[in-house]
C-alpha positions in Angstrom: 0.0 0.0 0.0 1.7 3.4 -1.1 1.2 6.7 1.0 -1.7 8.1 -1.5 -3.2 5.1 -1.1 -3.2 5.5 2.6 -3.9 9.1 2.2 -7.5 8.6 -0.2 -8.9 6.6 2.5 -9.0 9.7 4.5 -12.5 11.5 4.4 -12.0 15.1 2.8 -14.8 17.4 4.1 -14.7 21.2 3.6 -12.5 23.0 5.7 -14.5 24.7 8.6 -12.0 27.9 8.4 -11.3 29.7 5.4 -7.5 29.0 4.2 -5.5 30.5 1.1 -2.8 29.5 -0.3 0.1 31.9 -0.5 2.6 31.0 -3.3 5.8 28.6 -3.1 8.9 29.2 -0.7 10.9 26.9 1.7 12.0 26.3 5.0 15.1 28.1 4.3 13.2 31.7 4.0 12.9 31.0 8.0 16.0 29.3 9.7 18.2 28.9 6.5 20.6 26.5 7.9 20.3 27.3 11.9 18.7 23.4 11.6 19.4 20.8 14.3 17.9 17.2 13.8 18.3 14.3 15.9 21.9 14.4 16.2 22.4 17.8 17.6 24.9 18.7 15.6 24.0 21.8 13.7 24.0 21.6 10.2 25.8 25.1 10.0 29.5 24.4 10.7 30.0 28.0 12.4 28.0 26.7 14.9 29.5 23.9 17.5 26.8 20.9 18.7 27.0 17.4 20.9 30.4 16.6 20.0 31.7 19.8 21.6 29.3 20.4 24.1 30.0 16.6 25.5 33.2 17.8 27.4 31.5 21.3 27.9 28.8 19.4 30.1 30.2 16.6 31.2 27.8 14.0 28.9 28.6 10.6 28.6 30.1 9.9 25.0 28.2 6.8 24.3 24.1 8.6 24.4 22.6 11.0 22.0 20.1 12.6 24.3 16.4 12.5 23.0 13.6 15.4 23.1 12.5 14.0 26.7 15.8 13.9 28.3 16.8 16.8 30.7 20.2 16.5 28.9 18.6 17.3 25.8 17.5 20.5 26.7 21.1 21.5 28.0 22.8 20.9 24.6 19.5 22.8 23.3 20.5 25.9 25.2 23.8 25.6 25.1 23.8 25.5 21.5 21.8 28.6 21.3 24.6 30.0 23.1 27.1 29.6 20.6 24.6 30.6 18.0 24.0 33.9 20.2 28.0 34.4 20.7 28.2 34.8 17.0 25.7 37.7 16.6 27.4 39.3 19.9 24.2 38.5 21.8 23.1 36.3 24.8 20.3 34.4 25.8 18.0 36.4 27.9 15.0 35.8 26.1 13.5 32.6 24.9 10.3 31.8 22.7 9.6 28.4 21.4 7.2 27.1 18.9 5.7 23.6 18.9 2.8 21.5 18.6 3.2 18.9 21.8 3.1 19.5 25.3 4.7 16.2 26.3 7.7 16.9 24.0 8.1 20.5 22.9 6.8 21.8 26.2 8.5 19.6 28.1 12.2 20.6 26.3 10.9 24.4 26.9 9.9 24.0 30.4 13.8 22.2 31.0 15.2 25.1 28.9 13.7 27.8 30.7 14.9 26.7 34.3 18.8 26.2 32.8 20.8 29.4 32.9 24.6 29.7 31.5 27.4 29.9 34.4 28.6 32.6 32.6 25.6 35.1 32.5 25.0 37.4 35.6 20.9 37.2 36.9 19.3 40.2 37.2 18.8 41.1 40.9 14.9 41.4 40.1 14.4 38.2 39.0 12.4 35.1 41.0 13.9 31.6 41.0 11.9 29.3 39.4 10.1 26.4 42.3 12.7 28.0 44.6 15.9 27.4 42.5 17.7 28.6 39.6 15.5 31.4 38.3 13.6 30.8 34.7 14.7 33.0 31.7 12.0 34.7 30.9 10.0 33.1 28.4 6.9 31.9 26.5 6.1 28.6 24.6 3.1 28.3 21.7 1.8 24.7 21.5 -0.5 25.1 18.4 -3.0 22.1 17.6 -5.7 23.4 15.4 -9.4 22.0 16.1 -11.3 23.9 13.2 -14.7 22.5 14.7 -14.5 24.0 17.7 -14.6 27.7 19.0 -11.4 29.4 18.9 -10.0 29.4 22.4 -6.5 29.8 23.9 -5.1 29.5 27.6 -2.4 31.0 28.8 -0.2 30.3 32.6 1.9 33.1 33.0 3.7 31.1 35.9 4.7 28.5 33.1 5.0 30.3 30.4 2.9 27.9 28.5 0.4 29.0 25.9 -2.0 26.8 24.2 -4.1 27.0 21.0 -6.9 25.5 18.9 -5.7 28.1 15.9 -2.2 28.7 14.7 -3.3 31.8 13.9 -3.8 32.5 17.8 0.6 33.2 17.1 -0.5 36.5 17.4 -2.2 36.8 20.5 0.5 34.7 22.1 3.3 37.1 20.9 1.0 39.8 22.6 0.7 38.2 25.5 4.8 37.5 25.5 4.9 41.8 25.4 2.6 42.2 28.2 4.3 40.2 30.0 7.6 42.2 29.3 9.4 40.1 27.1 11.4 42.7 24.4 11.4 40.2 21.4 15.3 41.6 20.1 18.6 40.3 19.6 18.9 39.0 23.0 15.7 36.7 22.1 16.3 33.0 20.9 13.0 31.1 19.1 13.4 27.6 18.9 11.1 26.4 16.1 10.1 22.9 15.8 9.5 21.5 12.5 7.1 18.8 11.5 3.5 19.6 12.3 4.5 22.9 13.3 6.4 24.5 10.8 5.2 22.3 8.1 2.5 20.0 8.0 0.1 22.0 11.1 -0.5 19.5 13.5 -4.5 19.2 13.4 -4.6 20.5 9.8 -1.9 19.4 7.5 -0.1 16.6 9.9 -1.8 13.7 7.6 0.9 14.4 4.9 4.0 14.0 7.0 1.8 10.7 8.4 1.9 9.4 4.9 4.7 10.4 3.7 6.5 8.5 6.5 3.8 5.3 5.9 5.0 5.3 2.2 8.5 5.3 2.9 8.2 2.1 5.6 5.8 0.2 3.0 8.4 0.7 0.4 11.0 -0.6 3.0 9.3 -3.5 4.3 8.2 -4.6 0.2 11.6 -4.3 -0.4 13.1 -6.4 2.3 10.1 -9.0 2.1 9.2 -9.1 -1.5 6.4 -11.5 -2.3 6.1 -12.6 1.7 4.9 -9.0 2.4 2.0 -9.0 3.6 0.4 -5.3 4.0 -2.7 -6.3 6.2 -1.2 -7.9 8.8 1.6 -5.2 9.0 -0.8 -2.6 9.1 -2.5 -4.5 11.8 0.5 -4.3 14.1 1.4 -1.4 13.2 -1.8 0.0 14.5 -1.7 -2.2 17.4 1.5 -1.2 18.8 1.7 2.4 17.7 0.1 3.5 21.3 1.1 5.1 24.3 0.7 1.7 26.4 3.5 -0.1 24.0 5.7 3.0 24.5 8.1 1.1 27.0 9.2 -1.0 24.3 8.9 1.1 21.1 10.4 4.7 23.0 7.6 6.3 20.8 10.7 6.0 18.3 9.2 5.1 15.0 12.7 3.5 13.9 12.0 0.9 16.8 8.4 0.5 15.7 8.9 0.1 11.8 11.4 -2.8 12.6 9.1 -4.6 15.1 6.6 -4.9 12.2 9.2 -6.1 9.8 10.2 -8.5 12.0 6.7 -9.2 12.9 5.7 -9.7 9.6 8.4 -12.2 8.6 6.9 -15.8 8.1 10.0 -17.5 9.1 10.0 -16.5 12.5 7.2 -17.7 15.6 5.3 -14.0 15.3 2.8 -15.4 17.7 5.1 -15.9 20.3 6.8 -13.0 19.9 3.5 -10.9 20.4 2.7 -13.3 23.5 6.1 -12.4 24.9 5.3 -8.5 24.2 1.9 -8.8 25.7 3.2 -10.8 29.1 5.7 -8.1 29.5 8.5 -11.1 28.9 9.5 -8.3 26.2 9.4 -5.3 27.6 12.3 -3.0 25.8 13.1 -2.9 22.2 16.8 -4.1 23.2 15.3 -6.7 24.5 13.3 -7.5 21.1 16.0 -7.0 18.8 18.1 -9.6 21.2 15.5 -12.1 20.8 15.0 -11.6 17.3 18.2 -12.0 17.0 18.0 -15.7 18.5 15.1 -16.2 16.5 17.4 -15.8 13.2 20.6 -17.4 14.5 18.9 -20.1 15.7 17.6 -20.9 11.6 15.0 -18.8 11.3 14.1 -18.8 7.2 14.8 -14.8 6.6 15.9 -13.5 3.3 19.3 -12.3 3.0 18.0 -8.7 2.5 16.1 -9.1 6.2 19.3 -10.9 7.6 21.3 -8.0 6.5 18.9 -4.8 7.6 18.4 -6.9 11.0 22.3 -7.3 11.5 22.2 -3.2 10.9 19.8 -2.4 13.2 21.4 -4.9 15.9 24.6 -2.9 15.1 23.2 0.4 15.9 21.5 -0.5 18.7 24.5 -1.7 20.0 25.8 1.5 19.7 23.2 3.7 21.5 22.5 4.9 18.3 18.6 6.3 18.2 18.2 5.8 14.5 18.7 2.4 14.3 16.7 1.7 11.0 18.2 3.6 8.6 17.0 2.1 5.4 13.5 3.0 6.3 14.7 6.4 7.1 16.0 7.0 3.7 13.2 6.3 1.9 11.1 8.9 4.6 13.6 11.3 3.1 12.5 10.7 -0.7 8.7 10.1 0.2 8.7 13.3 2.2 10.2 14.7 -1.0 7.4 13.4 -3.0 4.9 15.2 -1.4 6.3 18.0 -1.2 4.6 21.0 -4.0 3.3 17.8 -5.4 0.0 19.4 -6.3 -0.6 22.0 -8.7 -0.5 25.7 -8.1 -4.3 26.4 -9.0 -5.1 23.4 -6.0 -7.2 24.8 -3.1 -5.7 25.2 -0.1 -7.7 23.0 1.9 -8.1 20.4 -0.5 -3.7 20.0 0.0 -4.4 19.2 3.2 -3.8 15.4 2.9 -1.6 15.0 0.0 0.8 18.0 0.2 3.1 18.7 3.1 2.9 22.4 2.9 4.7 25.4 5.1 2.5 26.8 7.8 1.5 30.4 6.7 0.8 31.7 10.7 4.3 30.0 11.5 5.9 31.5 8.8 4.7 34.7 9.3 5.1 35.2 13.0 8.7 34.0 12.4 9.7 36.4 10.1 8.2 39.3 12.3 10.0 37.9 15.0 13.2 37.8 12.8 12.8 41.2 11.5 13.4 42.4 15.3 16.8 41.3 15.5 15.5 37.7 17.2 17.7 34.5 16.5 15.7 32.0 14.7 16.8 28.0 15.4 15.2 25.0 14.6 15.6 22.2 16.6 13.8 18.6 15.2 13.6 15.5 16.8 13.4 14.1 13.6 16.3 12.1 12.3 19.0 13.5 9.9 18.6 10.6 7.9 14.7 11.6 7.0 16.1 15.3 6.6 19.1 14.7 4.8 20.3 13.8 1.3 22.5 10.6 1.4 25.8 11.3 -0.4 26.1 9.1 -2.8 22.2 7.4 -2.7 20.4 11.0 -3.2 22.6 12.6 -5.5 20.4 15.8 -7.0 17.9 16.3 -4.1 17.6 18.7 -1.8 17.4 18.8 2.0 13.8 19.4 3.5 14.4 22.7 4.8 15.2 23.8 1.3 12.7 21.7 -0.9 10.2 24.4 -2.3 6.3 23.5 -1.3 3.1 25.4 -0.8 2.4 28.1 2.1 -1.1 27.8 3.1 -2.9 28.6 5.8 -4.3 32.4 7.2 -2.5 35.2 6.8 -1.8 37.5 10.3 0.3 40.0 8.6 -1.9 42.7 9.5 -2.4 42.1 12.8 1.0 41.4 13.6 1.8 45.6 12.6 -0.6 46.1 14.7 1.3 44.7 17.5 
């Protein structure tokens, strides 16, 4: 089953708020290459990332920290740090904007209570739950429910600000004011990425969802050929793509793609795999791959190709490292690609919705306000570099994602931004 597939049997109906379309531009208008995937290691080479700020730290040399991990959020800011050093500016300010509240709020909340050892506190300023004292801040978690009326809360203790618009970016930047932030040089915005700066998360997110579905189908065909079976790995998928299976798939969708493939491979017992998963017997995916690997060393019939990709991911694994299935990864990259300005320009907006991962006009717009007052503008992605990034010698002639040209869309706020 290929991602359009997956993406027709999505209902269309009529989107309930009135969207536009607002001609072709990139990624790159916003951040050009201030971009920081899953390694942490900036793709700008001005800027130093985890391999420097390992001794800087003190961080183990064997983990790459992920988006939930306090560690994370102190090679986050002291990134930004180095990004801010270059411009002759600090971080006194910071604004982040994301669509989660377990995993971009969470990294904000971190980031806020972390302050350099090198920059003096103002003698005004309150510690934060009676310890180091919180930069001030303010973090947009957009998630757009079009059916329901347009709301927004805001916890000025927190810093947190939630919406049910994207176009609410404005009244959150308003609130940020009033609350004294300055919004200037000395301001870092971390902007996350998939279903925030592309692919709105309760608007457009379906795209990236199928783009990444048509890239593992495509995998698993490849590495199964005629033994695929689509059902059944759509079955498991579905099945262990919750929040109760997160213990052994780390809500890491390299871990889950390969528990599929290995799930849907005839020559091994699936059934007692899934009993083992289900009696907690299997509770981490270290723990899977390990038995897998029994399972194949011990004559299960696998293809070459599966014994191959299965020796890779035991490899990585073995090496802490949190991308473990690249193969699937890669072809993420060039189905991401795909639908990317994949429709035509005379398309409605809303009808792109599904098919076309397309650049959030509200995102884009508050950023480059933001951006025109002198703030620093960084993405950082928990999305791997291997989904972002154009193999050397396998992706010849394509472009990264944050320069592949696709369709703003959304509602413009340009107005009411001057305003501000």
């Amino acid at each position: 089953m290929e991602g359009e597939e997956l993406g027709n049997t999505q209902t269309k109906e009529a989107y309930p708020i009135a969207v536009e379309n607002f001609g072709l531009t990139s990624l790159d208008e916003l951040i050009g290459d201030l971009v920081v995937y899953r390694k942490l290691e900036p793709l700008t080479r001005q800027i130093p990332g985890l391999k420097s700020a390992r001794y800087r730290l003190g961080l183990p040399n064997d983990v790459v920290p992920r988006k939930q991990d306090t560690s994370y959020a102190q090679v986050a800011l002291w990134i930004l740090e180095q990004a801010q050093k270059r411009r002759a500016a600090t971080v006194e300010e910071l604004l982040f904007i994301g669509d989660t509240l377990s995993g971009d709020g969470n990294t904000f909340q971190v980031m806020r209570s972390l302050r350099s050892a090198d920059e003096p506190l103002p003698d005004d300023e309150e510690p934060l739950n009676g310890g180091v004292p919180a930069i001030p801040s303010a973090c947009f978690i957009g998630n757009e429910k079009a059916s329901e009326p347009e709301q927004f809360s805001a916890d000025e203790e927190t810093g947190m600000f939630e919406a049910n618009r994207w176009s609410q970016l404005v009244d959150w930047i308003r609130w940020a004011q009033k609350n004294g932030l300055r919004l200037g040089e000395n301001t870092a915005v971390v902007l996350d990425l998939d279903k925030t700066a592309i692919g709105a998360r309760g608007r457009n997110n379906r795209a990236i969802d199928v783009a990444r579905l048509k890239g593992l189908y495509r995998t698993v065909g490849g590495l199964l050929g005629d033994k695929f079976n689509a059902k059944r790995f759509t079955q498991h998928y579905e099945h262990l793509n919750r929040a109760r299976y997160h213990h052994l798939t780390g809500d890491n969708q390299d871990y889950l793609a390969y528990i599929c493939l290995v799930l849907n491979n005839d020559g091994l017992d699936c059934t007692d795999l899934l009993e083992r998963i289900e009696s907690g017997a299997v509770q981490t995916f270290e723990q899977f791959v390990r038995y897998a690997e029994v399972c194949i060393a011990g004559g299960g019939r696998v293809s070459e190709a599966m014994r191959q990709a299965h020796e890779a991911v035991n490899t990585a694994v073995s090496q802490g490292d949190p991308t473990p299935f690249k193969q699937f990864r890669r072809e993420e990259f060039l189905a991401t690609l795909e639908h990317m300005n994949n429709l035509a320009d005379d398309v409605p907006a809303e009808e792109r919705f599904h098919q076309e991962i397309c650049i959030t006009q509200e995102v884009r717009e508050a950023v480059l306000w933001l951006k025109e007052r002198g703030c620093l503008i960084i993405s950082f992605s928990d999305k791997p570099d291997e989904s972002s990034i154009p193999h050397h010698s396998r992706h010849r002639g394509k472009q990264p994602i944050h320069k592949a040209i696709t369709h703003a869309t959304g509602v413009s706020i340009a107005d009411r931004l001057r305003s501000l």
